[in-house]
Residue, then its C-alpha position, 0 to 999 in steps of 0.5 A: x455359410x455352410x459348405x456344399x458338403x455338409x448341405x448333401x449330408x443333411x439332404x441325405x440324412x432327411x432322405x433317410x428319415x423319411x424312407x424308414x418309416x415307410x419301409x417300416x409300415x410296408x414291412x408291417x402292413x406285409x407281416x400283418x396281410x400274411x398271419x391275418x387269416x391265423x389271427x382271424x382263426x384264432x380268434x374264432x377259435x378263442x370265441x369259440x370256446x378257447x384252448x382248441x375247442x372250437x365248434x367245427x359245424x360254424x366252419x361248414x357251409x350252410x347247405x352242408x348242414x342242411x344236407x346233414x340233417x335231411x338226411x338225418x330226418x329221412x332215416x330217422x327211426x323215431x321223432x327222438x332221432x331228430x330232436x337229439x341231432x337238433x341238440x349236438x350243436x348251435x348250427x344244427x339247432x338253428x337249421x334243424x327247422x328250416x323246410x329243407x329239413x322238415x320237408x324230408x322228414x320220414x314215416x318214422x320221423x312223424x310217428x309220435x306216439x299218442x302217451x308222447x302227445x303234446x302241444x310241442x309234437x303237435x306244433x313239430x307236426x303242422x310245421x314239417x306238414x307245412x314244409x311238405x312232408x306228405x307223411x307228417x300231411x297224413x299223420x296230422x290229418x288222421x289224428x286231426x280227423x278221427x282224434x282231435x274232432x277236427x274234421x275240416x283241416x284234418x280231410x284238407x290235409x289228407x286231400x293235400x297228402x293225396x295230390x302229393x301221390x300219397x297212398x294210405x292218404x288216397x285209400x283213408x279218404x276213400x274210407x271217407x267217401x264210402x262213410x260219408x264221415x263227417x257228414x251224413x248218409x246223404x254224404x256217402x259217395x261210392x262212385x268217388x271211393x271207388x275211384x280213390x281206391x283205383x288210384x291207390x291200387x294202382x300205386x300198390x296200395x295193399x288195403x285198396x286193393x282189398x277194398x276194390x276187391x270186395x266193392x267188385x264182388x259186391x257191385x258197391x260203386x262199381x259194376x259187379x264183377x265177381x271174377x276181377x274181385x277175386x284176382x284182386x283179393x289175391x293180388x292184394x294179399x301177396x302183396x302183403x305178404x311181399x311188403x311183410x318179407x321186405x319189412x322183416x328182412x330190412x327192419x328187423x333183420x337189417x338192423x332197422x331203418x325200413x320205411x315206406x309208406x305203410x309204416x306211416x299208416x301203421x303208425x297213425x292206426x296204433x296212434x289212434x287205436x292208443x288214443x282211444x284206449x287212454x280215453x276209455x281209461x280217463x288217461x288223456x295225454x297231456x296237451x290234447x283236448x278231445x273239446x268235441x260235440x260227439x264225446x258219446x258212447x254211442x260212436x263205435x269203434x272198427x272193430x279191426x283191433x289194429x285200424x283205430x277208425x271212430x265214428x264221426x256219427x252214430x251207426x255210421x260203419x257197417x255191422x256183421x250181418x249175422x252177430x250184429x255186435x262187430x262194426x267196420x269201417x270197410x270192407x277191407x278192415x271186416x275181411x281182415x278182422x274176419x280172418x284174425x278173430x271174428x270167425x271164431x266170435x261169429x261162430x260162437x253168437x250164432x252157436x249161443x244164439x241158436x241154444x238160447x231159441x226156443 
């Protein structure tokens, strides 16, 4: 029989042994619970490529990143711009396509050049058009319309820039309201040209102002008004020269960045205008298939160097009345084009045609 000493000396080493290893793991569990966030952070930064090299966008937030590259998108001044912030990092080429982004994309963002045309920027193009971007709805739509020969998306997705408070988008389907593009003469609709142009005109659009200008002083879908087409035709040209300043002093002279809704419209016109120049060499882009029913000869050309528009039928544009060998698409491109160089061409067919009558 042991002694009542030695039955509290057990008692108290069992005590002992069983509050140790309890103590023991609470100690443990505290030691872990305080370094586990650096043990996560070091294995994220081992994952992440080891000896320091993490990737430091996989640490931001979601939003930020897409902020990031909206912004990118909106003051890109080239499509290259996108494409290489799309390739800094695995975050940013994940979120580089997301509508956030592509909705934001800018004039100069879009402007692919027609010797660039591919499979791959016209894909670029419909996704950041179906994400909202209204300068990718008119680009598409104007490449679409007069390039690609495909008339019905390329006038939906004008229309679609248009709702959006588009300018240029408004004053190109004017164009095609007075043309009766796609279509026949039958098609053509002064009175909705017209009311086009107002609504363009009215967002400052200088090429609409122009041609609401000449509808008023020639009474073409409009009450004649001589007067009012004056004042518009000054107004439009000192608008153009104001955007020309403004375009100078912040694109060239500020170290570039400009962007508005002509430059998109210049974009799509030197598009085109590169366009139909590869085609006259043979020299198709890669990627684009003409495929129409109207590869002929005998559609023109606006002879407005810089406009770029094809006729959708033959004898659609108007012709110079006293040469007969020029051919506009409007009244606006045939008033530039009068000032620029077909004065002096005009002059000389009415000097040869003179000479060479009997």
């Amino acid at each position: 029989m042991r002694s009542p000493t030695a039955r509290r000396r057990r008692a108290h080493s069992q005590r002992t042994t069983a509050v140790a290893p309890s103590r023991s793991r609470a100690r443990g569990s505290e030691e872990t619970g305080h370094h586990a966030p650096a043990a996560a952070a070091a294995k994220r930064r081992t994952a992440g490529g080891g000896g320091g090299g993490a990737d430091v966008f996989d640490w931001l937030p979601d939003d930020v990143v897409l902020t990031v590259l909206a912004r990118v998108a909106a003051t890109a001044v080239s499509p290259a711009d996108v494409a290489a912030a799309a390739l800094t990092c695995r975050r940013f080429r994940e979120l580089a396509a997301h509508p956030a982004v592509l909705s934001s994309a800018s004039a100069a963002t879009v402007a692919v050049r027609a010797a660039a045309w591919s499979e791959t920027a016209h894909r670029f193009l419909r996704r950041c058009a179906a994400a909202g971007s209204l300068y990718a709805c008119y680009f598409l739509g104007m490449v679409r319309f007069y390039c690609l020969r495909s008339r019905a998306t390329g006038a939906a997705l004008l229309c679609r820039a248009a709702a959006g408070g588009h300018p240029p988008a408004m004053y190109a389907l004017a164009v095609l309201q007075f043309n009766g593009s796609g279509g026949g003469k039958e098609d053509k609709d002064p009175r909705a040209g017209v009311a086009l142009c107002v609504r363009a005109a009215w967002l400052g659009h200088a090429e609409a102002l122009r041609e609401l200008g000449h509808c008023l002083q020639d009474g073409y879908g409009v009450s004649r008004d001589a007067a009012a087409g004056r004042r518009l035709l000054l107004h439009a040209a000192t608008r153009e020269h104001l955007s020309w300043r403004k375009r100078h002093d912040q694109g060239i002279g500020g170290g570039g960045g400009y962007d508005d809704s002509s430059a998109g419209e210049g974009a799509a016109s030197r598009f085109m205008v590169e366009w139909w120049e590869a085609q006259r060499s043979k020299a198709t882009p890669p990627g684009c298939h003409s495929g129409g029913e109207d590869d002929d000869d005998d559609l023109r050309l606006c002879s407005q160097s810089r406009c770029g528009r094809r006729e959708t039928r033959r004898h659609e544009f108007r012709r110079c009345s006293v040469c007969g060998s020029a051919n506009y698409c409007s009244r606006a491109c045939q008033a530039l084009d009068w000032k620029r160089a077909h004065r002096a061409h005009c002059a000389a067919a009415r000097w040869l045609a003179a000479a060479g009558a009997p």
